[in-house]
C-alpha positions in Angstrom: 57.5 3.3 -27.9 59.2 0.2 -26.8 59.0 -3.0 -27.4 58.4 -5.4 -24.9 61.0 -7.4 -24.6 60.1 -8.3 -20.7 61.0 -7.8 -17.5 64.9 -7.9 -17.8 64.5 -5.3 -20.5 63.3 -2.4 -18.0 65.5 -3.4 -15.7 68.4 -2.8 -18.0 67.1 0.5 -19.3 66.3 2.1 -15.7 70.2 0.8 -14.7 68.5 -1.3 -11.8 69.4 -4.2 -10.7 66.8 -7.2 -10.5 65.4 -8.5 -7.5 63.5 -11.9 -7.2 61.0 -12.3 -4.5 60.6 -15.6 -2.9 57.2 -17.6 -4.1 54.7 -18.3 -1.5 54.0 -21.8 -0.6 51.0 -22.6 -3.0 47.8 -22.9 -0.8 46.4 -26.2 0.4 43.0 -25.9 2.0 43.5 -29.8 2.8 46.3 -29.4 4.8 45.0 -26.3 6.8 41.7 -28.0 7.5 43.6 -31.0 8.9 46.1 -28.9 11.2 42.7 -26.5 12.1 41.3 -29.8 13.0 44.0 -30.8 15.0 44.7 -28.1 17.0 40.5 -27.8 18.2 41.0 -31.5 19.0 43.9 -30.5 21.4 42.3 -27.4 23.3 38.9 -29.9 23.3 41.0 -32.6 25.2 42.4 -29.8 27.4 38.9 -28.2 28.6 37.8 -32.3 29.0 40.9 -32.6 31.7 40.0 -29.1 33.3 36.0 -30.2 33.4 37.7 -33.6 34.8 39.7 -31.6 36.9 37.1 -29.6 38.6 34.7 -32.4 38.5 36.6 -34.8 41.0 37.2 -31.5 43.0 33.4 -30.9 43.2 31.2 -33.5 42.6 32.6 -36.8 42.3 29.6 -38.3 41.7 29.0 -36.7 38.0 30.9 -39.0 35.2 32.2 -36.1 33.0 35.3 -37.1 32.0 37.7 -37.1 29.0 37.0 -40.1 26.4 38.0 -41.0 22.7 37.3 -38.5 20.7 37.0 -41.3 17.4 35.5 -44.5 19.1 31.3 -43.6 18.5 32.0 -40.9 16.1 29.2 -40.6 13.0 30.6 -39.9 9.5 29.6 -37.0 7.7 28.2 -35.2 10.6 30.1 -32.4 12.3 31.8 -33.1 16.0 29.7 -33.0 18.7 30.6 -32.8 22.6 31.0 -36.8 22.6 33.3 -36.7 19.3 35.5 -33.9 21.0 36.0 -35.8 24.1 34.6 -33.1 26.4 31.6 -35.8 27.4 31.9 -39.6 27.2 29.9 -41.9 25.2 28.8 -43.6 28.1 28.3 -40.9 30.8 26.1 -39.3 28.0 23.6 -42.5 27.9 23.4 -41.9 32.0 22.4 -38.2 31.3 19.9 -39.0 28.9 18.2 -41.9 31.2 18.5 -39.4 34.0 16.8 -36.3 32.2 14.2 -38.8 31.6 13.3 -40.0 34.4 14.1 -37.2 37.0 13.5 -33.9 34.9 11.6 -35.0 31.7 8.3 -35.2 34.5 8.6 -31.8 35.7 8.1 -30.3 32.3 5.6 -32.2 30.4 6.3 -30.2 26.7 9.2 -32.1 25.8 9.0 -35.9 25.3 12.0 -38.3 24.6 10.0 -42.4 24.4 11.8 -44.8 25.9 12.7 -46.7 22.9 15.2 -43.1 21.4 18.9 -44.1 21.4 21.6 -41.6 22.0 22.8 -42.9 18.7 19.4 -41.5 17.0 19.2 -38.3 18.7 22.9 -37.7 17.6 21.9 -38.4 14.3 18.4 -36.6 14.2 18.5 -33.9 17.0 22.0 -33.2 17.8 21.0 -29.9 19.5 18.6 -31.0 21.2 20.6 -34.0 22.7 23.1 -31.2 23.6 20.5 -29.2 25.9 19.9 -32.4 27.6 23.4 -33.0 28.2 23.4 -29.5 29.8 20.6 -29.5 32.3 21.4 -33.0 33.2 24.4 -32.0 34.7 23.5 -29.7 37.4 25.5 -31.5 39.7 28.6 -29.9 37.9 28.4 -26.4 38.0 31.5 -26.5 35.4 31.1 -28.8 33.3 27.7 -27.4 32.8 29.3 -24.0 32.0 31.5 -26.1 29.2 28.3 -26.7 27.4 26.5 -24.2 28.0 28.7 -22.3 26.4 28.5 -24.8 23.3 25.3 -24.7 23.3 25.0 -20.6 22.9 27.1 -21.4 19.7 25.5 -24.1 17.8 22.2 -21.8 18.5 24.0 -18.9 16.7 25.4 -21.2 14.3 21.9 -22.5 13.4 19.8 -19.0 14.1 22.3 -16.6 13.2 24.7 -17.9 10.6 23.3 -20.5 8.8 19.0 -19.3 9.5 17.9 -23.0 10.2 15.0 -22.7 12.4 14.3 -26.3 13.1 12.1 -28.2 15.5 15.4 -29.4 16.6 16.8 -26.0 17.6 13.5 -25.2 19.2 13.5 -28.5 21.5 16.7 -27.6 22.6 15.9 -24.2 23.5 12.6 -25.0 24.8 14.6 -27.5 27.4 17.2 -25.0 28.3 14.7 -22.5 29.2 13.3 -25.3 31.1 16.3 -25.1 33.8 17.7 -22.3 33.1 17.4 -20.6 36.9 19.8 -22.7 38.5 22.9 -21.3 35.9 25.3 -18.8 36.4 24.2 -16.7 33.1 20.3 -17.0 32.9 19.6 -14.2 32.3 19.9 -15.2 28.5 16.1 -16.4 29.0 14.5 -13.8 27.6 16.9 -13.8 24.1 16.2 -17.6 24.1 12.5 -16.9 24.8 12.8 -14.4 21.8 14.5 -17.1 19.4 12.0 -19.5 20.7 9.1 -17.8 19.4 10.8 -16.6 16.5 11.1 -20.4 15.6 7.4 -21.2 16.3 6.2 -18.1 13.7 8.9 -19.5 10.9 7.5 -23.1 11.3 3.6 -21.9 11.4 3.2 -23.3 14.4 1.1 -21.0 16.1 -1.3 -20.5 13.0 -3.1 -23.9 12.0 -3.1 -27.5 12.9 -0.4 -29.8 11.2 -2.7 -32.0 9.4 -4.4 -29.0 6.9 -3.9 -27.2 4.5 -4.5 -22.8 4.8 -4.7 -20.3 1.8 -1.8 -17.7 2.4 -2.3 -14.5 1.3 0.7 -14.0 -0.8 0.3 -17.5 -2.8 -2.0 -18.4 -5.7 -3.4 -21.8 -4.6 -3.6 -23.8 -1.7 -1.0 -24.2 0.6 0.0 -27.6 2.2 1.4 -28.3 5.6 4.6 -30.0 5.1 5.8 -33.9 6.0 3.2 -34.3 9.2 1.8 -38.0 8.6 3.6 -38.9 11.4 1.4 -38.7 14.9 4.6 -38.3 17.0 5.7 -35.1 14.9 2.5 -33.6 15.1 2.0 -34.1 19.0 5.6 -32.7 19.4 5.0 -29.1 17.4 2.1 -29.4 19.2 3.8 -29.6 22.5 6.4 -27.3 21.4 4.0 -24.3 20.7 2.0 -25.0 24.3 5.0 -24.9 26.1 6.0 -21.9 24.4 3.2 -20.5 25.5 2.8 -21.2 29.1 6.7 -20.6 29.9 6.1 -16.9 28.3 2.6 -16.2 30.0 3.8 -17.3 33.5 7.0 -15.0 33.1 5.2 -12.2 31.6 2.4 -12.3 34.4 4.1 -12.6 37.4 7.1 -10.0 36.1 4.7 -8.0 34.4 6.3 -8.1 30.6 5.2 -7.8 27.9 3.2 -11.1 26.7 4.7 -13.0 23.2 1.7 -14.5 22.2 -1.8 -13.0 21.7 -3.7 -16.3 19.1 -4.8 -18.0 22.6 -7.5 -19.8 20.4 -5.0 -21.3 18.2 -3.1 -22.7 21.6 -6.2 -23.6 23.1 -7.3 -25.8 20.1 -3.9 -27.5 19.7 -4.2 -29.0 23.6 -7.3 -29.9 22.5 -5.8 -31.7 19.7 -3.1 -33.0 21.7 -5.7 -34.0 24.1 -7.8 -36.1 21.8 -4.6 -37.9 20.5 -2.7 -37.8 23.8 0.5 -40.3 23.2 1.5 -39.7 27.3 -0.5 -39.3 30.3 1.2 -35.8 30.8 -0.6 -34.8 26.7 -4.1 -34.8 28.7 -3.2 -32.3 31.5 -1.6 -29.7 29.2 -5.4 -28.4 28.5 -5.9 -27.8 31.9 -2.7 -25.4 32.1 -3.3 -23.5 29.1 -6.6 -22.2 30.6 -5.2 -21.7 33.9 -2.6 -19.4 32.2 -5.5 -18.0 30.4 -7.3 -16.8 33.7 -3.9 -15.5 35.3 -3.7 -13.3 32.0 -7.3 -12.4 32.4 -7.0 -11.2 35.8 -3.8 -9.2 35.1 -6.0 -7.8 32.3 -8.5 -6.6 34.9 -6.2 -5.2 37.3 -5.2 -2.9 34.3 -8.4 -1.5 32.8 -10.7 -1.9 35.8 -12.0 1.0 37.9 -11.9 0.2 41.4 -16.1 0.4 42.1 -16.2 -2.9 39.5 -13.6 -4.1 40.6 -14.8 -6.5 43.4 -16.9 -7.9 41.0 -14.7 -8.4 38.7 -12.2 -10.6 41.3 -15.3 -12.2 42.8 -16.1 -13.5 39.5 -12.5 -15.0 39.1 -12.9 -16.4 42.2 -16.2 -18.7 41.9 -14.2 -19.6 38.4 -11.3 -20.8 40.3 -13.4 -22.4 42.8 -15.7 -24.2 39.8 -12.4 -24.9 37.9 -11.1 -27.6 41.0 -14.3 -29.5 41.3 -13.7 -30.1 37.7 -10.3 -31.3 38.3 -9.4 -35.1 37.7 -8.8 -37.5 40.3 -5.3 -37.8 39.6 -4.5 -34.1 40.0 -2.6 -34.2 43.4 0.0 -36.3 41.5 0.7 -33.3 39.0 3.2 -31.1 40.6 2.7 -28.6 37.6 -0.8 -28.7 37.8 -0.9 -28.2 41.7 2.0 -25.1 41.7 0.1 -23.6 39.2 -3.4 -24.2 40.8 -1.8 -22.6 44.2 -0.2 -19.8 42.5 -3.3 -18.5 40.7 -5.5 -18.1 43.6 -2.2 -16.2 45.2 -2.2 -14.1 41.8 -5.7 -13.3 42.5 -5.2 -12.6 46.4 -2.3 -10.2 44.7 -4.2 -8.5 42.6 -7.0 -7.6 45.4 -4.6 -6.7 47.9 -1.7 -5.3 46.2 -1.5 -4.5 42.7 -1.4 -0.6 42.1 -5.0 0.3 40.6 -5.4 4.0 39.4 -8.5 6.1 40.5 -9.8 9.6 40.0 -8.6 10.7 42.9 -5.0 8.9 43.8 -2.4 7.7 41.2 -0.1 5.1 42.9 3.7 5.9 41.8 5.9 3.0 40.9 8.8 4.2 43.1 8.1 3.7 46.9 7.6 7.1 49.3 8.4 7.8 53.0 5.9 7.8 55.9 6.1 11.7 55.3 5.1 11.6 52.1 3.0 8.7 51.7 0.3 9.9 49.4 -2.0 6.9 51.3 -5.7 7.9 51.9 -6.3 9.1 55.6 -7.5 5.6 57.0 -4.0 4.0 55.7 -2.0 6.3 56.9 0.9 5.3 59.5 0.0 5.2 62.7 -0.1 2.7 66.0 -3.9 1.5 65.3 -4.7 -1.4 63.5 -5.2 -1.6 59.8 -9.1 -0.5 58.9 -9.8 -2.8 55.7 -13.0 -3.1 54.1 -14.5 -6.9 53.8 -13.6 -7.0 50.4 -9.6 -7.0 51.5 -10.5 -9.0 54.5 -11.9 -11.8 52.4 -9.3 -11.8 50.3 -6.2 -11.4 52.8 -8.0 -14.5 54.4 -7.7 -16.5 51.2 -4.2 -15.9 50.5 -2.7 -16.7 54.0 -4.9 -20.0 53.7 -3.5 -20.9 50.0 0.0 -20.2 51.3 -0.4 -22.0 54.4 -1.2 -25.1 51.7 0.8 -24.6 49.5 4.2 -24.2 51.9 3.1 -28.0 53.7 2.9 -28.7 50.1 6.9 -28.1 49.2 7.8 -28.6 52.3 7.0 -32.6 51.5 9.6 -32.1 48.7 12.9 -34.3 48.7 15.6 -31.7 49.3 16.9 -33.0 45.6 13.5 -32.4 44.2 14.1 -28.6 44.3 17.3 -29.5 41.5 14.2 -30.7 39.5 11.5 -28.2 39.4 11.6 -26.2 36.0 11.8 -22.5 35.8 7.8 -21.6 35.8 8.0 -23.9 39.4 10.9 -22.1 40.6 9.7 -18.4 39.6 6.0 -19.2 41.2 7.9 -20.3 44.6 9.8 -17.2 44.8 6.0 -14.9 43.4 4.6 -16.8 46.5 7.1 -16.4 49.5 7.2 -13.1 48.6 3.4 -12.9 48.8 3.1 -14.8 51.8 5.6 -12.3 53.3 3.1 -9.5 52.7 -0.2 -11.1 53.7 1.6 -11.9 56.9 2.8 -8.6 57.5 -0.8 -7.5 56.7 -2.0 -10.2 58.6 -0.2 -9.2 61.7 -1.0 -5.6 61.6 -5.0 -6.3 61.5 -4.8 -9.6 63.8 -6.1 -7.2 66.4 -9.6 -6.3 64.8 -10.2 -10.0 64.3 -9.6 -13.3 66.2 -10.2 -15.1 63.2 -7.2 -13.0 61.0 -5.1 -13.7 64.0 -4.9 -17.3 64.2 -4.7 -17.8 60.3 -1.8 -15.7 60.4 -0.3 -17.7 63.3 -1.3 -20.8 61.4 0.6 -19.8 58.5 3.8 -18.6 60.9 5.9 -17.1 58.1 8.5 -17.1 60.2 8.8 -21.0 60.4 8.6 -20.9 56.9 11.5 -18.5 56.3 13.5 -20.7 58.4 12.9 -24.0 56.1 13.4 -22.1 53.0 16.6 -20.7 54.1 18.0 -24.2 54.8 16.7 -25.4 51.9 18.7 -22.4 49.8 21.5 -23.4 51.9 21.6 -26.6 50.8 20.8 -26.3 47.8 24.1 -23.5 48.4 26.5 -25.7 49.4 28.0 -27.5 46.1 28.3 -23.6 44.9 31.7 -22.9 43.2 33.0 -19.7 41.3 32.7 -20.2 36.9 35.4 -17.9 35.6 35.1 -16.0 38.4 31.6 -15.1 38.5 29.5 -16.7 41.2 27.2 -19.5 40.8 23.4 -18.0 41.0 22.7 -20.2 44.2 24.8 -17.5 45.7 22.3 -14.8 44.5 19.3 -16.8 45.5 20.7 -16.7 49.2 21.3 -13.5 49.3 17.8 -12.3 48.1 16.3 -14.3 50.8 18.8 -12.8 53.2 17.3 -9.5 52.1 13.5 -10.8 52.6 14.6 -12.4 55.9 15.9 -8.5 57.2 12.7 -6.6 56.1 10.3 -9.0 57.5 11.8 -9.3 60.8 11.6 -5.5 60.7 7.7 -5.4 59.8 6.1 -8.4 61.4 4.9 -7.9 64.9 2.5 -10.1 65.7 0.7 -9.6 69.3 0.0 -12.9 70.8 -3.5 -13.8 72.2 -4.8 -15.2 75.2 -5.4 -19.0 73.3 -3.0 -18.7 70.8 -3.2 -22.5 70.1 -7.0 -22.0 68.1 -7.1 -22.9 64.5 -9.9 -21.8 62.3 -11.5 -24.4 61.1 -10.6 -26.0 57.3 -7.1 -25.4 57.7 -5.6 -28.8 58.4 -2.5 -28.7 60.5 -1.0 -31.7 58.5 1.8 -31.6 56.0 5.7 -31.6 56.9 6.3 -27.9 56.6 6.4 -25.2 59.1 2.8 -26.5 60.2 3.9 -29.5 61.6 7.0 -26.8 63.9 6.4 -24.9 67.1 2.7 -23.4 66.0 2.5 -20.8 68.3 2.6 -16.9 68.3 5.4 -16.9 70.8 7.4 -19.3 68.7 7.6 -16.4 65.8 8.8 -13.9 68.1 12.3 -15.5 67.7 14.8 -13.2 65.8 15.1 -14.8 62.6 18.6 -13.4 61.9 21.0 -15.6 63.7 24.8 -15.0 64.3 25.6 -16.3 60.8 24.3 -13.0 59.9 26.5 -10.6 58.5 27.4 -7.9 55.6 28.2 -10.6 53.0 24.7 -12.3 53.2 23.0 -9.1 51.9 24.8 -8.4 49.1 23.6 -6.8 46.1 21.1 -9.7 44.7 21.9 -9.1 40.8 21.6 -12.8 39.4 18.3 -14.4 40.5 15.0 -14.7 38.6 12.8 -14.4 41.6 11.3 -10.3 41.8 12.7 -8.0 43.4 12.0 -7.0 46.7 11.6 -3.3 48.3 12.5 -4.2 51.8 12.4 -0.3 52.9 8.8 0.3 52.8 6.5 0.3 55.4 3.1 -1.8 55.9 1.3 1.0 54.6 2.7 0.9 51.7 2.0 -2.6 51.3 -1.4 -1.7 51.3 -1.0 0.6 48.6 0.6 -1.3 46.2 4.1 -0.1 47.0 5.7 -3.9 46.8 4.9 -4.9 43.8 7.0 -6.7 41.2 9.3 -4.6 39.2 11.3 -5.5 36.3 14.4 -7.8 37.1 17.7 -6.2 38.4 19.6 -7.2 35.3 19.1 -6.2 31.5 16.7 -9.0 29.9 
């Protein structure tokens, strides 16, 4: 009806008076990059002085300090750790010549050659240079935390956010799973496991070899495999998917998860692959560990679906393949630390299963949850009393075998450098702890029939458990020592001591063992050699002394929520041992 004659027009004809808002500045994403920039170089330089800070306070020994942020900065890549300052330039060339020769040996799936610059794996395989960074510096517990905690977000930058699964991203996972047990927060090892393996099934890595071509099933010609002329990119995938592998088997065997990978022929061929083009020494021994990860999975298979009458055959049969698999062993074995914890561990698996592993009958179902003497559900002969254990040659055999293999493989770490146990990888760390707890039991069995047989008595003296608790204690304790509080959690060595504190309470409680007129006689093939507890007081009276010293107190047995070692019932009773009542549950935290 109007014309419109503009703004001043309505206001006129409403009788309202005009109002001018102010104009907003005109947006300038320049300017607010450069002042976003800014500001995330300040905090950066800030968390450099506190990892500085806390370094000198911890460990003055570790070079983490604040540098400048723009002297070996790369164009057109996005900052890294050494760009923001938070790790020097040359303290990150130490890490990377120490991860290789100290850590890069104890987990032969990743390998960085001699003749890789910092420079290049900024450039190439900036996350994985950032894992490295990470493990390497164990020695600072907060620094470590620093990058840790950049490291969880360039994975969710690349996994999440961007979906770049890379051989890159899974190096650098496949390292930080590597050392992941000595952190305050690894109990992210199963979500890295998870992204791990979700990597290896985008790349096709667990479905052909690199240098052929497959028909897909969703594809109208022949598919090729992608850029792998080079030999060094085919050995790594290669490497990549057998560590996969063995770092999920172990965990899911000996904590009784769920396994990840089920194409065991595909892994099998690619370490024969590997092993026909070996670049390293370590490429030739990686065949012997998948199929020694292959029997552990095998015999977990057979504790499950066996009935107990085939049993015994079945774990005789894994045990002549054990003993055939050593005399086929190399010569150069015994330098293989891998090779030798894993070699120990599975005849201890095996010794487990026999003895221990709950096994359901027609006429008794074992329950997961552990019972009272009153209400034991144990068949007649088990049941508690003050008689010795009746067992049937079967477990005798068997309880033999596993207090000898843990008598060897104890004098075995115990001729570990006390720095050497910063070194071992995860799968070495979690076996340890699967075979103390072991050894615990077998002695407590031990013990308990050691008066029905001479022979049971002095292999259980010979393996004196208590002696053994005692060195692994200090060795926690050590290992305890440079343990500070991370945003005010505690450090996981904390845990780790704790847990043993628990073990150390509930053996003292169960192991009696009666000494013997010659108490000094030891059966014959177990050499008293080694520096571990063999090489101590080897007598029965000697293990009589209270393991729990004055040290002892409520603070050591606090509730062990932060290790990755099982957990352990320590209110059960021998009986139940028998019975399979000390098993392995599931971890105490959420995985």
């Amino acid at each position: 009806m109007y014309p419109n004659f503009g703004f001043l027009y309505l206001c006129r004809r409403l009788d309202k008076v005009c109002y001018f808002r102010a104009a907003r500045p005109r947006y300038n994403p320049a300017k607010k990059g450069t002042q976003v920039e800014a500001l995330e170089a300040k905090v950066d330089q800030l968390l450099a002085r506190v990892v500085n800070s806390q370094h000198t306070k911890h460990q003055p020994d570790v070079p983490l300090a604040l540098s400048d942020p723009e002297l070996h900065s790369i164009p057109d890549k996005p900052r890294d750790v050494i760009d923001r300052g938070i790790v020097r330039f040359d303290d990150a060339v130490t890490l990377l010549e120490s991860f290789r020769e100290t850590l890069m040996p104890c987990f032969p799936f990743i390998f960085i050659a001699p003749d890789v610059t910092l420079a290049r794996l900024r450039a190439e395989k900036p996350l994985l240079l950032l894992a490295i960074l990470k493990v390497s510096s164990y020695k600072n517990a907060a620094a470590q935390q620093i990058l840790e905690e950049t490291f969880q977000t360039a994975v969710a930058d690349q996994m999440i956010f961007a979906h770049h699964p890379s051989m890159d991203v899974l190096l650098g996972l496949l390292v930080a799973l590597a050392w992941l047990q000595h952190q305050a927060e690894h109990e992210r090892f199963s979500s890295y496991l998870h992204l791990a393996w979700s990597i290896v099934g985008d790349l096709g890595l667990d479905r052909l070899s690199e240098t052929q071509s497959f028909y897909s099933r969703m594809a109208m010609s022949k598919i090729s495999s992608d850029e792998n002329s080079s030999r060094h990119s085919v050995n790594e995938r290669r490497r990549a998917l057998i560590g996969c592998y063995v770092l999920s088997s172990c965990r899911s065997t000996i904590l009784q998860k769920d396994r990840m990978m089920t194409r065991l022929l595909h892994v099998e061929k690619h370490a024969l692959e590997l092993l026909s083009n070996a670049e390293i020494a370590s490429d030739r021994c990686l065949i012997q560990l998948v199929k020694l990860q292959q029997i552990f999975e095998r015999i977990d298979d057979a504790v499950v679906t066996s009935a107990n009458p085939v049993r015994e055959i079945d774990m005789h049969a894994f045990q002549t393949e054990i003993n055939e698999y050593r005399t086929t062993l190399p010569a150069t074995f015994s330098d293989n630390s891998l090779l030798q914890f894993h070699l120990h561990t599975l005849q201890l698996f095996l010794c487990q299963a026999c003895l221990f592993d709950k096994h359901e009958t027609a006429n008794y179902s074992a329950s997961s949850a552990p019972r009272s003497h009153a209400d034991s559900g144990l068949p007649p002969h088990l049941q508690s009393s003050h008689q010795p254990l009746d067992l049937s040659p079967f477990q005798v055999e068997f309880l033999n075998r596993g207090m000898t293999e843990a008598k060897e493989f104890f004098d075995y770490v115990f001729t570990f450098s006390p720095d050497t146990y910063r070194l071992i990888s995860h799968m070495q760390w979690l076996q340890t702890g699967f075979n103390l707890v072991l050894a615990c039991k077998l002695a407590v069995t031990g013990a308990k029939y050691a008066p029905r047989s001479p022979h049971v008595r002095a292999l259980c003296s010979a393996l004196n458990m208590p002696d053994v608790l005692r060195a692994v204690l200090q060795r926690i304790q050590w290992l305890s020592k440079d343990r500070v509080t991370v945003d005010g959690k505690q450090h996981s060595k904390y845990f780790y001591e704790a847990w043993l504190w628990h073990i150390l309470e509930w053996f003292e409680q169960k192991y009696h063992l009666v000494p013997s007129e010659d108490t000094t006689q030891i059966p014959t093939g177990l050499p008293d050699s080694g520096l571990g507890p063999s090489t101590l007081v080897n007598s029965a009276t000697s293990q009589d002394v209270p393991l729990m010293g004055e040290n002892y107190g409520a603070t050591q047995v606090a509730q062990v929520d932060d290790t990755v070692w099982p957990d352990f019932l320590w209110n059960i009773s021998t009986d139940d041992i028998l019975n399979g009542y000390m098993g392995f549950p599931d971890m105490p935290y959420p995985t």
